[in-house]
C-alpha positions in Angstrom: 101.5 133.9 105.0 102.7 137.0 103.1 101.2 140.2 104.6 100.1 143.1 102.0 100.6 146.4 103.4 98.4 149.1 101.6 99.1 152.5 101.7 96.9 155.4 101.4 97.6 159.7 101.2 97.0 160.1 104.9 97.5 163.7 106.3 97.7 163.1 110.1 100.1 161.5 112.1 97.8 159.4 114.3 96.7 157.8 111.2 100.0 156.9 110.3 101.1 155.5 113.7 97.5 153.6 113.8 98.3 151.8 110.4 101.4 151.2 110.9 100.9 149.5 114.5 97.6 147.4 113.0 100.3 146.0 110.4 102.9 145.2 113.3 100.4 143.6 114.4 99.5 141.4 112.0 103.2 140.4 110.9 103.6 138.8 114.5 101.1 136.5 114.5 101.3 132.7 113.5 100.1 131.1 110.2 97.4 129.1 109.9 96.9 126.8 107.3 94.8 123.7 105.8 96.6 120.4 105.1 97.4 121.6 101.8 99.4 124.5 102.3 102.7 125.7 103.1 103.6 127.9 105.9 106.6 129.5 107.3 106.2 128.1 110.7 105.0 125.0 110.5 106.4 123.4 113.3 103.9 125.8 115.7 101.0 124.1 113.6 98.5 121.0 114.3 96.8 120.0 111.3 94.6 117.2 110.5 93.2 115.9 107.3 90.3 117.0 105.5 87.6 115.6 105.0 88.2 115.1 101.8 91.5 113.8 101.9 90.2 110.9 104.4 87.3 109.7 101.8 90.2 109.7 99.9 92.0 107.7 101.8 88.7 105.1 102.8 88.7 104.2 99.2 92.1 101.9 99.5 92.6 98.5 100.9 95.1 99.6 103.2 92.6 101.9 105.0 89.7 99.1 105.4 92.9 96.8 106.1 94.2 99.3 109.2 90.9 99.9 111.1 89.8 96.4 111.1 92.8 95.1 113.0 93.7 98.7 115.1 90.4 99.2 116.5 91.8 102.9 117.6 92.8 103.7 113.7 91.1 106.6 112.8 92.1 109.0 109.9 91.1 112.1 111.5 93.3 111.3 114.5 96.6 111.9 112.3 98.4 115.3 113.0 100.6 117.6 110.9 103.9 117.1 113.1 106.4 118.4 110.1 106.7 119.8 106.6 109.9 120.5 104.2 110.8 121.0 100.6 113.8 119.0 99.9 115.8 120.5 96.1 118.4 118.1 96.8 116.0 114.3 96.1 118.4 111.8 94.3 117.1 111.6 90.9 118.4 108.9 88.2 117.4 108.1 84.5 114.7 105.7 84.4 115.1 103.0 82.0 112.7 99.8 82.0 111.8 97.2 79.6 108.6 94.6 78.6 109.8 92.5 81.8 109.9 95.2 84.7 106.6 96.0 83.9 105.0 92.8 83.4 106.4 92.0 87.1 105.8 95.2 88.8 102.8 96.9 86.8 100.0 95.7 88.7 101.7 97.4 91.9 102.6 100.7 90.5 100.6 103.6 91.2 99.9 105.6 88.5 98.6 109.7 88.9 95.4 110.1 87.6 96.6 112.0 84.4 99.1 108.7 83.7 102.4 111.1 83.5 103.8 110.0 87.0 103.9 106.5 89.0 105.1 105.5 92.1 107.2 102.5 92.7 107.1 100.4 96.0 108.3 97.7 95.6 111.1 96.9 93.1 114.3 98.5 95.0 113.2 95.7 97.8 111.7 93.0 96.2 112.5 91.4 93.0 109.6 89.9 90.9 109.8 88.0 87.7 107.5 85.8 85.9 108.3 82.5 85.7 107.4 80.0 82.6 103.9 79.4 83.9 103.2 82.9 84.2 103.1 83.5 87.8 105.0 86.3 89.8 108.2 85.0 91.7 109.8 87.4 94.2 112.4 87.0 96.7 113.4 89.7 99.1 116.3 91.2 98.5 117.5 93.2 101.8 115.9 94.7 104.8 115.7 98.3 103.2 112.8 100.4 101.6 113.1 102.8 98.7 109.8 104.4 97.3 110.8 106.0 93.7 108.5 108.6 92.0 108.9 107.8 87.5 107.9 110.7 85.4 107.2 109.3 82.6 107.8 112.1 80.4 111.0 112.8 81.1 112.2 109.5 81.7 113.3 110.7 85.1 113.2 108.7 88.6 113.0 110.5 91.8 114.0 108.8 94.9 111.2 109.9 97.7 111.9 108.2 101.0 114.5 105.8 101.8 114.7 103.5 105.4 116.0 101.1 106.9 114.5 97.9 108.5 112.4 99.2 111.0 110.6 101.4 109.1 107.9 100.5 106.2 105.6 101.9 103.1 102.7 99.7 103.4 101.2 101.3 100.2 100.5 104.9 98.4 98.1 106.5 96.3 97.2 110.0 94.7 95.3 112.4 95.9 95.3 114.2 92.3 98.1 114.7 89.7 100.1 117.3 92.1 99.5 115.3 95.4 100.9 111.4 96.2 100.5 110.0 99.6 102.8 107.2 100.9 101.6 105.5 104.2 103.5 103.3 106.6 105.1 103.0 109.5 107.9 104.9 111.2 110.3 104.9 114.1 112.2 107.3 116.4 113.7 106.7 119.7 112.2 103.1 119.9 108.3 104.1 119.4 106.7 103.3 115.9 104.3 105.3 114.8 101.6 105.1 112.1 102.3 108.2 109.5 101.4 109.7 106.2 104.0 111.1 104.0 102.2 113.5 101.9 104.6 115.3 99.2 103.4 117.5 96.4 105.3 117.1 93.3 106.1 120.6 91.3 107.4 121.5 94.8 109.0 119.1 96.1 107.1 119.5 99.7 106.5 116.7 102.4 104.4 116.8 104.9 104.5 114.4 107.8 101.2 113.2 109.6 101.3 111.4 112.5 99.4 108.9 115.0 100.5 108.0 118.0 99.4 104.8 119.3 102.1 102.3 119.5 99.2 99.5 119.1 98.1 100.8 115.8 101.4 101.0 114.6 102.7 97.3 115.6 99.4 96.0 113.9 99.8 97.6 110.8 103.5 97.8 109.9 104.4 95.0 107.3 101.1 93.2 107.4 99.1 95.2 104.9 102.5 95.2 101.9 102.0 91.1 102.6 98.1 91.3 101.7 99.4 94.1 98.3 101.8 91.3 97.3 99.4 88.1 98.1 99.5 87.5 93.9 103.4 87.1 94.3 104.7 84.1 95.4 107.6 84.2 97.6 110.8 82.1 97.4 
């Protein structure tokens, strides 16, 4: 939070000194912020979502999917535990024909204005059709990369890449500047149910968190099975 300091023609010194100790003041204490904002100390903050941002949320399979088999998953139970902007993503041209998005369409997530999608799936699973017209995927290793596409400039952005015991369960937008991935991650041997929330003209993430081992172990790769039911699996 950037402090404004206004000055005015004062002509005694104990006006001076009071002003100038009130904005001391004020440059010492913490930011506060909503889950929307960036602050310079975020690591000293604990921020839930808004309310907005969880009917959000309630409007996707994945949430309806969580609380009916994690009786303690709650939205409003999540916690602000990080937030970065990363200028260094690995970006690549994007280049895809009829038959990427015959396979993949129905699972990319498009921003509401159409200019930017979000692909889950393709770096680990590869879908064709076959001659009858149904989807045929096979898994092709352990790994998850979620990609951002801007379609304009032909431009893919890699957002979050893990290993095996980690997992994207799904995504969606919370407007055109705002994409939220969901899933599941792990550090020092605990899984945890998180939100990665990243806004896209800055390049931000922020990290929500729950922590309750049970949620996390009913959730993580049950719901991408339910996305993918229309995909056969060889």
């Amino acid at each position: 939070m950037k402090i404004r300091n206004l000055i005015y023609p004062v002509t005694a010194f104990c006006i001076i000194l009071a002003s100038c100790t009130g904005n001391d003041k004020k440059a010492s204490e913490k930011t506060t912020t909503t889950d929307s904002t960036v602050t310079e100390e975020s690591s000293t903050i604990d921020t839930a979502f808004a309310t907005e941002t969880i009917d959000t949320f309630n409007t996707s399979g994945f949430s309806t999917y969580a609380k009916q088999h994690a009786k303690k998953f709650d939205w409003s139970r999540f916690r602000m535990k990080n937030t970065w902007t990363d200028d260094s993503l690995l970006t690549s041209p994007f280049h895809a024909d009829k038959k990427y998005y015959e396979a993949y369409g129905r699972f990319l997530k498009y921003s509401p204005d159409s200019s930017h999608f979000i692909d889950l799936d393709s770096y680990n699973i590869d879908i064709r059709k076959d001659k009858t017209g149904h989807l045929v995927g096979h898994e092709i290793g352990p790994d998850t990369e979620v990609s951002l596409i801007n379609k304009k400039t032909g431009k893919k952005t890699r957002l979050i890449f893990f290993g095996p015991d980690n997992s994207i369960e799904d995504g969606l937008w919370l407007d055109n500047d705002n994409l939220v991935l969901m899933g599941i991650k792990q550090e020092d041997s605990t899984k945890t149910a998180a939100v990665w929330r990243f806004n896209v003209p800055t390049n931000t993430f922020y990290l929500y968190e729950l922590h309750d081992a049970d949620a996390a172990k009913k959730i993580m790769g049950y719901w991408r099975k339910e996305r993918l039911k229309d995909v056969i699996q060889q």
